[in-house]
C-alpha positions in Angstrom: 0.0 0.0 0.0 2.7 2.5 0.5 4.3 1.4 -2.3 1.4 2.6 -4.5 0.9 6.0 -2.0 4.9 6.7 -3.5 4.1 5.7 -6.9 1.2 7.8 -7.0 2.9 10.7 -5.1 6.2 10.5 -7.9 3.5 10.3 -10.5 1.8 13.7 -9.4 5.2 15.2 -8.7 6.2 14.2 -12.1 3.3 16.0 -13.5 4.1 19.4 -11.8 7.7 18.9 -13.1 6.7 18.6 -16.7 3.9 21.6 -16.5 6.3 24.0 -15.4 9.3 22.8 -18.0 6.2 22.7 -20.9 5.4 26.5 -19.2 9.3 27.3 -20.1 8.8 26.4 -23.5 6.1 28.6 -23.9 7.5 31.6 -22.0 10.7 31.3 -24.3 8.9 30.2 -27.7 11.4 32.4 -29.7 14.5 31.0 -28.9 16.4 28.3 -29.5 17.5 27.2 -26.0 13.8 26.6 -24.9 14.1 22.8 -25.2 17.1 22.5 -23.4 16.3 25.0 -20.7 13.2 23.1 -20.3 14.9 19.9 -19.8 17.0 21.4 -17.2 13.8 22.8 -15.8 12.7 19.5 -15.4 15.4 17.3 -14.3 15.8 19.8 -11.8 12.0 20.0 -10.2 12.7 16.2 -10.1 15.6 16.0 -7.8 14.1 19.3 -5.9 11.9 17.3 -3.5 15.0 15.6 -2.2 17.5 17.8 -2.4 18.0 18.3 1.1 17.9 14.6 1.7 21.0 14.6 -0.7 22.7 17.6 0.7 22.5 16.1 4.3 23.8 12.8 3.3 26.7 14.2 2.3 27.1 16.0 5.4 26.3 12.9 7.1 29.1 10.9 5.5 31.3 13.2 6.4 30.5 13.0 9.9 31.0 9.3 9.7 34.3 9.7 8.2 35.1 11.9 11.0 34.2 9.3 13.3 36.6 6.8 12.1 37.4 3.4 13.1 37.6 2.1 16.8 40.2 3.5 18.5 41.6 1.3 21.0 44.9 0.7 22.7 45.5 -2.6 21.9 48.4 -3.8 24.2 46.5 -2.4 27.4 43.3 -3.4 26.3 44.4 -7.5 25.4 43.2 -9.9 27.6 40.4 -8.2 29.4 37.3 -8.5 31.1 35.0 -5.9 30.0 31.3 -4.7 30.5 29.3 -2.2 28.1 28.0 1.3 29.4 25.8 2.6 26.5 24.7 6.2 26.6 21.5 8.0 25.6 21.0 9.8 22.0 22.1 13.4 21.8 20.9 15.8 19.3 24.3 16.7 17.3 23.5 20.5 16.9 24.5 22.2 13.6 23.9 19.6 10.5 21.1 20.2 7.4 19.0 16.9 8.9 18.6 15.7 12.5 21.3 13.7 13.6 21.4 11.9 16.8 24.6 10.2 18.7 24.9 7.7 21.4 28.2 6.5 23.0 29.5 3.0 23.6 32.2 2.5 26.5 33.5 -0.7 27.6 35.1 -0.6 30.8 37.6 -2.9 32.3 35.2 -5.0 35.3 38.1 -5.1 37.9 39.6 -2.1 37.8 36.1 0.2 36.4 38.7 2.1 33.4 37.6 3.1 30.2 39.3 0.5 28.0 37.4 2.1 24.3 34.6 3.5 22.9 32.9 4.9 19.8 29.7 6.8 18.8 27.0 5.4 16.9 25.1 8.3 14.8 22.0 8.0 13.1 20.4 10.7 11.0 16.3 11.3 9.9 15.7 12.0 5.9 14.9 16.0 4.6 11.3 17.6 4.4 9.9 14.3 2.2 10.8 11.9 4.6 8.8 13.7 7.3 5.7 14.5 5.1 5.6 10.6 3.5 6.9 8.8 6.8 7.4 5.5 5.1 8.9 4.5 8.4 8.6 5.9 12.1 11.7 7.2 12.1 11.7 9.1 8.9 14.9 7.4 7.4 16.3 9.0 4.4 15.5 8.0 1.1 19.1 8.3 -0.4 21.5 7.5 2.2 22.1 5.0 4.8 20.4 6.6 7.9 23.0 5.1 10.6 27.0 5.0 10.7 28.3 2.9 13.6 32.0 2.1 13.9 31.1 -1.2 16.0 28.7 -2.7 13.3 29.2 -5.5 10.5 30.8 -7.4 12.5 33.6 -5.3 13.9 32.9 -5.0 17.4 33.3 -8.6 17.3 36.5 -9.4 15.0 38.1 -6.6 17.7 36.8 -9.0 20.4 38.3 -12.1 19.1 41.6 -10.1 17.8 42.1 -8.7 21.4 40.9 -11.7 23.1 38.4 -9.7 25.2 35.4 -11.2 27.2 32.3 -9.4 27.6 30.5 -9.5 30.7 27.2 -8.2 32.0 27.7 -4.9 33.8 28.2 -5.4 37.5 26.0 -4.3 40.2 27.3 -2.0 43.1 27.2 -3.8 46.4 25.0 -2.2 48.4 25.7 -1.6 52.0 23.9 -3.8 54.9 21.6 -1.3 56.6 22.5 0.3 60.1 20.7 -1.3 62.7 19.8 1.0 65.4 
C-alpha cells in the first residue's frame, strides 16, 4: 500500500515537473534554448523534492568519516574482562538533517577504566521523509540513515583479535543497613 501511495505521489510530482518545464517552452517560444532549458527545468524540479535529503547525506558521510574506526589501545586493552555502558541519543547540533549520537564504552570489570569506545550516529531524511513517513523514524530516502563504527561485524573481530570477554555490567554492592 505504501508502495502505490509513492508511486502515486512521484507520478503527481512528475506531472508538476513537466507543467512548469512545458510553461518554459512557452514563455521562451522564440529562442532556440527553450528545449534544453526546459529539460533542465525538469530534471531539476525532479531531484528538488529531495534535495535536502542529498545535501545532508553528504554531510552525514562526512560526519562518519570523522568518526573513524575504533580506537583502542590494543596492548592495554588485550586480555580483558570488560562490560558495556551505552549512553543515551544526543541531538548533534548544527547539520542540514537531524542527527542523533549515542556512545558505547567498555570498561575494564576489575579495575572500572575506560578500555574504548565509539559513537553510533543516526540521521532522519529531509522535508519528504517527514511528510511521507514511510517509516517511524523518517529514514532518508538516499543515504544509509546510521553509521556505527562497532557494526558489520567489527565489534566482534576486535573482540576475538584482542581476546576480550564481555560480561554483564556489575551491580554496586549495596551496604547492609544500620541497625539502630
Amino acid at each position: 500500500m505504501i508502495g502505490l501511495l509513492f508511486l502515486g505521489v512521484l507520478a503527481l510530482w512528475c506531472l508538476v515537473a513537466l507543467a512548469l518545464s512545458l510553461g518554459v517552452v512557452r514563455l521562451l517560444s522564440r529562442y532556440r534554448v527553450r528545449w534544453p532549458l526546459a529539460l533542465l527545468v525538469f530534471a531539476g524540479m525532479l531531484v528538488l523534492p529531495l534535495a535536502d535529503d542529498i545535501s545532508g547525506g553528504r554531510e552525514f558521510a562526512a560526519m562518519c568519516r570523522a568518526e573513524g574506526p575504533i580506537a583502542v589501545d590494543r596492548e592495554r586493552a588485550a586480555g580483558r574482562s570488560v562490560y558495556l555502558v551505552v549512553g543515551d541519543y544526543k541531538e548533534v547540533p548544527g547539520p542540514l538533517l537531524p542527527v542523533y549520537a549515542r556512545q558505547w564504552d567498555f570498561f575494564d570489570v576489575e579495575t572500572g577504566e575506560r578500555v574504548f569506545g565509539f559513537r553510533e550516529l543516526i540521521s532522519h531524511g529531509g522535508w519528504l521523509s517527514e511528510v511521507l513517513r514511510f517509516s517511524e523514524t523518517a529514514k532518508p530516502f538516499t543515504f544509509d540513515s546510521s553509521c556505527d563504527p562497532g557494526g558489520n561485524g567489527r565489534l566482534e573481530a576486535l573482540f576475538r583479535e584482542l581476546h576480550l570477554t564481555r560480561v554483564k555490567r556489575p551491580v554496586p554492592e549495596r551496604e547492609p543497613a544500620a541497625s539502630s
